[in-house]
C-alpha positions, 0 to 999 in steps of 0.5 A: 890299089897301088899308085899311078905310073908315068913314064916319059918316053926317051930315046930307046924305049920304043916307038910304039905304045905296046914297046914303051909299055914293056920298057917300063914294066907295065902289067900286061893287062893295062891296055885291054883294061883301058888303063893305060893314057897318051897324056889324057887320052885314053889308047885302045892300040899297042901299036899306035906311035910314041914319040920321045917325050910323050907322057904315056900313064898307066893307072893301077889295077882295081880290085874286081867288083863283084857281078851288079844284081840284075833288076829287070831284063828284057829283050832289049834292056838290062837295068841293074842297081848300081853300088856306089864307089863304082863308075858307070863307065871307063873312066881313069882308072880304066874299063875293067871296073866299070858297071857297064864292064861288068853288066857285059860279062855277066850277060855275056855280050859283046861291051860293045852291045851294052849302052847306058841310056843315064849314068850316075856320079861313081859315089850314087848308087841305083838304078841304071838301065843299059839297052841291049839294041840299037832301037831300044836306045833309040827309043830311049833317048827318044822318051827322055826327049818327050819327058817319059823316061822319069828318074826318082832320087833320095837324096840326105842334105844338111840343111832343108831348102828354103821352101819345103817343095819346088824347082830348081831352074839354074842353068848349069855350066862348066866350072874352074875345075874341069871336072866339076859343074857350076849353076850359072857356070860357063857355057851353062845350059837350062836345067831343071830339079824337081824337089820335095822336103820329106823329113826334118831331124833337129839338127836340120839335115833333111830327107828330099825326093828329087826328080830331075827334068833334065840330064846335066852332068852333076845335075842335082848335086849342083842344084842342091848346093845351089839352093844352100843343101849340099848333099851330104858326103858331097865333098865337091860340091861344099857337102859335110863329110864329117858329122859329129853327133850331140854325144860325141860320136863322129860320122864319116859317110864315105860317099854321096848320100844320093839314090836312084831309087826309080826309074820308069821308062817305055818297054819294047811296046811303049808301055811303062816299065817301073824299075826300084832299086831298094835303098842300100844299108849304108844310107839307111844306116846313116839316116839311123845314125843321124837320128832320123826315122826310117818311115821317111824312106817310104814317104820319099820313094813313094810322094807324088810330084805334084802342084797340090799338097804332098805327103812328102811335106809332113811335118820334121821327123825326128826321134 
């Protein structure tokens, strides 16, 4: 992916969006993939109005991912498991590249059709469900207002909370950065994280299950880092991105070691549909590497959140 284009519109160069982009040799695709900008807002029309001084910036072409493996379809939804590196929808880079881009065309509908009923960090991977109708949207957003649209995550953190199974409840707000959140942060509103400590390894990295209650932006990134265990690969929110391991051997994981692994939500008759995406290789690998014991995969998608005690705190596993 080639770098990022600015152009700064002068006396000549057009008086519309579409003019300015043939002036400075923009690729013809720019615009219908949503890569194209009027200072930080996206433009949809090549004839909306330039004026001289504007900063018009075109993001470079993604390369295309590949079709998004279909988990469950319904009449009126489509939950897919989302890899990580891909966003769920447009951002900066443009439309093309997004989940929601891709589940469109490979379903063949209208985008326009497709809504993500829950969006994951572009470095998470797992399950997202997009409705197909108006109703299921509706009766979607209506679950997650009740507390029946439930989310189970895997997450790897560098260090084990300070209690091996709980909540946390800092409310979560705007930090510094625009882009990023803060626990007690600006404007912050009530959040909640539900966790469980599923497996040690010696160097205190550990395996946590996590159901969030609530949908803030970055929620359980924050949370974590919050209670001092930052995910690892969570460069943003103080997480490791280098390990180096007792023989010498380093790792980079390249991405958030966070996972949708299950999502329930009610069908078109209000029963509950469960929907898993398996844990992809790259997290399984890392959690190799690190010397942690692949049976704590199973103990984290499958521990009960519950008041009593769970098997998600056995004791550390290690090899």
């Amino acid at each position: 992916m080639g770098p990022r284009m600015r152009w700064v519109a002068r006396p000549g160069d057009g008086e519309t969006v579409g003019e300015v982009l043939l002036r400075a040799g923009a690729d013809e695709h720019a615009l219908a993939d949503g890569r194209v900008f009027l200072g930080r807002r996206r433009v949809r029309s090549a004839t909306e109005a330039v004026r001289n001084g504007d900063v018009l910036q075109i993001a470079p072409a993604r390369a295309r991912a590949a079709g998004p493996t279909v988990l469950v379809r319904t009449a009126d939804l489509v939950a897919v498991d989302k890899p990580a590196g891909v966003a769920t929808i447009a951002d900066h880079s443009g439309a093309s590249h997004a989940l929601s881009r891709l589940v469109s065309d490979a379903l063949g509908l209208d985008p326009a059709r497709v809504h993500p009923t829950s969006r994951l960090d572009r470095e998470v991977s797992g399950v997202v469900v997009f409705a197909l109708t108006r109703e299921a949207a509706e009766r979607l957003a209506t679950a997650r207002s009740r507390g029946t649209y439930s989310r189970r995550y895997v997450a790897i953190a560098a260090r084990a909370p300070d209690a091996d199974r709980g909540t946390w409840s800092a409310a979560i707000g705007r930090a510094r950065d625009p882009r990023l959140r803060e626990a007690e942060g600006r404007d912050a509103v009530a959040a909640q994280t539900r966790y469980v400590t599923c497996a040690r390894i010696e160097s205190g990295i550990t395996m946590l299950a996590v159901m969030p209650v609530t949908g803030r932006t970055h929620q359980i990134r924050v949370h974590a880092a919050y209670a001092s265990a930052p995910l690892i690969g969570d460069r943003s929110y103080g997480g490791p991105v280098r390990i180096t391991l007792p023989g010498g051997r380093v790792i980079e994981p390249g991405r958030v070691a966070l996972h949708a692994a299950r999502v329930v939500v009610p069908d078109g008759r209000g029963a509950p549909l469960t929907i898993e995406a398996p844990i992809p290789s790259d997290l399984r690998g890392l959690w190799d590497a690190l010397g942690g014991d692949a049976a704590a995969w199973e103990v984290a998608t499958s521990c009960v959140f519950a008041s009593s005690p769970l098997p998600c705190s056995s004791a550390p596993s290690a090899r």
